[in-house]
N, C-alpha and C positions, 0 to 999 in steps of 0.2 A: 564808908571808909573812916575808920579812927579820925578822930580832931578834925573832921571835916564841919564847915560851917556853912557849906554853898544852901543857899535859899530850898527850901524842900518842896516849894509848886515848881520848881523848874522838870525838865521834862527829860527823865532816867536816859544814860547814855552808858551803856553796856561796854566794861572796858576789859580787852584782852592783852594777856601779855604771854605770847607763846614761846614755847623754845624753838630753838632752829630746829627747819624740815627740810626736806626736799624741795625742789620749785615746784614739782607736779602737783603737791598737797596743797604748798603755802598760797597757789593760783587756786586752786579749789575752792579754798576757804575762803577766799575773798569772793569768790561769785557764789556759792552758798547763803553767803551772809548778805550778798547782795539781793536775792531771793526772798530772804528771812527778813531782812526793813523794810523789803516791798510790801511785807505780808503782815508783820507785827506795827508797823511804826517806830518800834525802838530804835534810835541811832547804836551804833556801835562803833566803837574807837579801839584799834589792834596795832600791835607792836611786835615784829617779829624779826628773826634772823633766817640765815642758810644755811645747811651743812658743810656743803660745797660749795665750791665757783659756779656758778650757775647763769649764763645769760638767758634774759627773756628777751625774747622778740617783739616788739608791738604789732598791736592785730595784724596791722596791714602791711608789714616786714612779711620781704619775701624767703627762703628760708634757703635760697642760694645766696643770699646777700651775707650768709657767714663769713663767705671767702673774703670778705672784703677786711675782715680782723683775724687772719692767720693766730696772733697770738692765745686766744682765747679758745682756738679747734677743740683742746682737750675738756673745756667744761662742758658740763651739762647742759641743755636747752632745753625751755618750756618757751609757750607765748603765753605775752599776758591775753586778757583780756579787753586792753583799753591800747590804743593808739601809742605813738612817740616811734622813738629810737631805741633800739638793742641798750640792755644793760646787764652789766656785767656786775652781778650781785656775789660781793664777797663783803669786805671790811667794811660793814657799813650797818647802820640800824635803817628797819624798811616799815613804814608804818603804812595803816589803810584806816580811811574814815569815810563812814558810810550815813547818809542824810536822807531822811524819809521826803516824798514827795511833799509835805505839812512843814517842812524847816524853811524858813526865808532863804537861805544860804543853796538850799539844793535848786534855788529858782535863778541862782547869779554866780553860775559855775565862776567867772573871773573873779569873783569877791570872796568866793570858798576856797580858788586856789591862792589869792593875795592875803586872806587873814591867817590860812595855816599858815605861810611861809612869813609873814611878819611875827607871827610868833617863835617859828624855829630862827629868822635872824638873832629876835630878843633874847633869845636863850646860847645862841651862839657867841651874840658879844661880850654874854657876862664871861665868856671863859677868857677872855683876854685881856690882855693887860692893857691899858689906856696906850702906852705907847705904840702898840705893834701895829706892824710895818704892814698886816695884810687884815684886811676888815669884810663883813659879812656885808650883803645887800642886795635889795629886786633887781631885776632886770631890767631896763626900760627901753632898751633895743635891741628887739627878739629880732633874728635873721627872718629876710624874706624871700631866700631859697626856696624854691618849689621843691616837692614832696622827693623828688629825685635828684633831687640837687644837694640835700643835709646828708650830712655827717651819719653813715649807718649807727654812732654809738649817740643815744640819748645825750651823755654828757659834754659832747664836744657841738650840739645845740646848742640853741639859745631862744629861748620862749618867753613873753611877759610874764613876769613875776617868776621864774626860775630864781633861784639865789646863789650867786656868785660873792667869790672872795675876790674882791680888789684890791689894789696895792691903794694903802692910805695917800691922801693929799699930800704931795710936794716929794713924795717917791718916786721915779724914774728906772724902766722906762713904765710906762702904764701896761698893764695885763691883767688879766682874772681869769678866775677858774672856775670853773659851777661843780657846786657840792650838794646841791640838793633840786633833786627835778621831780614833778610829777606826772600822774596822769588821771583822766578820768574815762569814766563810762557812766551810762544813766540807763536805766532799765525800770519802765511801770513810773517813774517818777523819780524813782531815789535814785540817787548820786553814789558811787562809789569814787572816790580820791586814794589815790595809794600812790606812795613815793620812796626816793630811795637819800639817806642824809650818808652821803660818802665821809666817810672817817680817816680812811688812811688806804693809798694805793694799792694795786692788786698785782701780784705777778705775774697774772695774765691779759695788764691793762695796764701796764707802768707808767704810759702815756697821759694817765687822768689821776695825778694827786688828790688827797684827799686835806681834810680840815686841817689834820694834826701834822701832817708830812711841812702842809707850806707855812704854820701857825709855831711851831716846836713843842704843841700842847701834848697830850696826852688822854684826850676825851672817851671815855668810854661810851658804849651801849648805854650800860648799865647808869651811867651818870644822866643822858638823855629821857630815861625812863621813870626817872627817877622826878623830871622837873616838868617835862610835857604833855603828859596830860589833865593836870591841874589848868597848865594856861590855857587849853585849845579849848576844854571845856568851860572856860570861863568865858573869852571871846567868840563862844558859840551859844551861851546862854543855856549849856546842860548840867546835870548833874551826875557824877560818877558814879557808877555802881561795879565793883569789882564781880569779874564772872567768868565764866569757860565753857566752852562748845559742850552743848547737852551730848547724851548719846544719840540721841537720835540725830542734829546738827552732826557727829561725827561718822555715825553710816552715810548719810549724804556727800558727806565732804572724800570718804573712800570711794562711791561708786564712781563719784565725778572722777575722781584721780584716774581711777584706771580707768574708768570709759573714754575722758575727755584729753586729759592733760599729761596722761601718759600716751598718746595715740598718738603713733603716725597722722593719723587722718585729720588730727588737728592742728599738730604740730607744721606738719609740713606741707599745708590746705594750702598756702599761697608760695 
C-alpha cells in the first residue's frame, strides 16, 4: 500500500473492500474465505455493504421467528452463518475478519472480539466532539436471558464487548444504544468475525438508531474505510496487502450463493 511503513516480516493480511451485494453473495463470500484461511493461512480483512434491506438470521434463528418484526417482512432474508440475533442490514458499514488457526487471537475468540471493537470505539470517538452528550463503549453487562428469552433483533441484545453509545457522565436519564455487534464461527481452526457498525436507522427498524441519528454527526462508510484497517491490522500484528476475489474464489462464491444461501433449504432449515 502507498506510504505504508508497517514492519515487512509481519504476516500478509489480504484486504477487501467490496461494493454492495446482495445478502445471498455477501454470506457466500464470507464462508468461502472462511474455507480459503483454513487452506492458505492468509488472514483476510473485508468490508462491505448491501443493496437492499436485508435481514440475516443467526444460525440458530428460527425462520418463523420473523413474525416477531412485522416491520422489516418486506426485506430480504439470508442466514448467516454464525450465531446471534436477526439483523437488519441497511445504513450501516459490515465488515469480516478472518484468523488462521496459527494467529494468537483465533485461539481467544473474547480477546479477537474485545480488540476489534476497542479499535472501532477509538475510531468512533474521534468523530466527536469533546463535549457530546452520547459517547462510544464495551459492554460489561451482557444480558443473561436464555437463548429464548433475547430480543429476536441482534441489536436490542447485549453481549460482552458489544459496543454501545451511552449518554456521557452527569447526563440524565442513563440509556444506550448498541451500534456495533458481532459475531463468530470457527471452522478447521480459523475464526471468522463479522459484524455489523450501524450508522444511521433503517425504515424498516426505526426502533434501533444508529451512530449519526443519536451523535448529529454525519459518518460515512466511506470515512470508516478509510481509517480501519490500518488500526485493526496494527493491533493484530498484520500487514496489509490490498486485493480482490480471484476468479476462481468468485465461481465458489456463485455456486455457494445459489446452492446454499439462496435455498430454501438453508434458509428456512430451522
Amino acid at each position: 500500500m502507498p506510504g505504508d511503513t508497517t514492519p515487512s516480516n509481519l504476516t500478509e493480511c489480504q484486504l477487501l473492500i467490496d461494493p454492495p451485494a446482495d445478502g445471498a453473495w455477501n454470506m457466500a463470500v464470507d464462508e468461502v474465505l472462511l474455507d480459503e484461511v483454513a487452506s492458505t493461512g492468509q488472514p483476510v480483512l473485508r468490508f462491505y455493504q448491501w443493496q437492499q434491506p436485508t435481514l440475516s438470521l443467526g444460525y440458530f434463528q428460527a425462520i418463523a421467528d420473523r413474525t416477531q418484526h412485522p416491520a422489516s417482512a418486506s426485506a430480504d432474508v439470508v442466514r448467516r452463518l454464525s450465531g446471534g440475533g436477526a439483523i437488519l442490514h441497511d445504513r450501516e458499514l459490515t465488515y469480516s475478519f478472518l484468523l488462521p488457526a496459527t494467529h494468537e487471537l483465533s485461539r481467544d475468540t473474547q480477546r479477537l472480539y474485545d480488540s476489534v471493537h476497542q479499535v472501532i470505539v477509538k475510531q468512533l470517538s474521534t468523530q466527536l466532539p469533546d463535549s457530546a452528550e452520547w459517547q462510544p463503549t464495551l459492554c460489561d453487562t451482557p444480558s443473561v436471558l436464555s437463548r429464548r428469552e433475547e430480543p429476536f433483533l441482534c441489536f436490542q441484545r447485549r453481549a460482552q464487548g458489544d459496543i454501545l453509545l451511552q449518554r456521557s457522565a452527569g447526563q440524565s436519564p442513563t440509556a444506550d444504544h448498541k451500534i456495533v455487534g458481532s459475531a463468530q464461527r470457527r471452522r478447521r481452526g480459523t475464526v471468522l468475525q463479522h459484524g455489523s457498525i450501524l450508522l444511521s436507522r433503517s425504515a424498516l427498524a426505526t426502533e434501533l438508531p444508529g451512530f449519526n441519528d443519536l451523535t448529529d454527526q454525519h459518518l460515512a462508510a466511506d470515512d470508516l474505510i478509510r481509517c480501519l484497517p490500518s488500526q485493526l491490522a496494527n493491533v493484530t500484528q498484520l500487514r496489509l496487502v490490498e486485493g480482490k476475489l480471484t476468479d476462481a474464489l468468485i465461481t465458489k462464491v456463485r455456486q455457494l450463493q445459489q446452492a446454499k444461501y439462496q435455498s430454501a433449504s438453508w434458509t428456512d432449515r430451522r
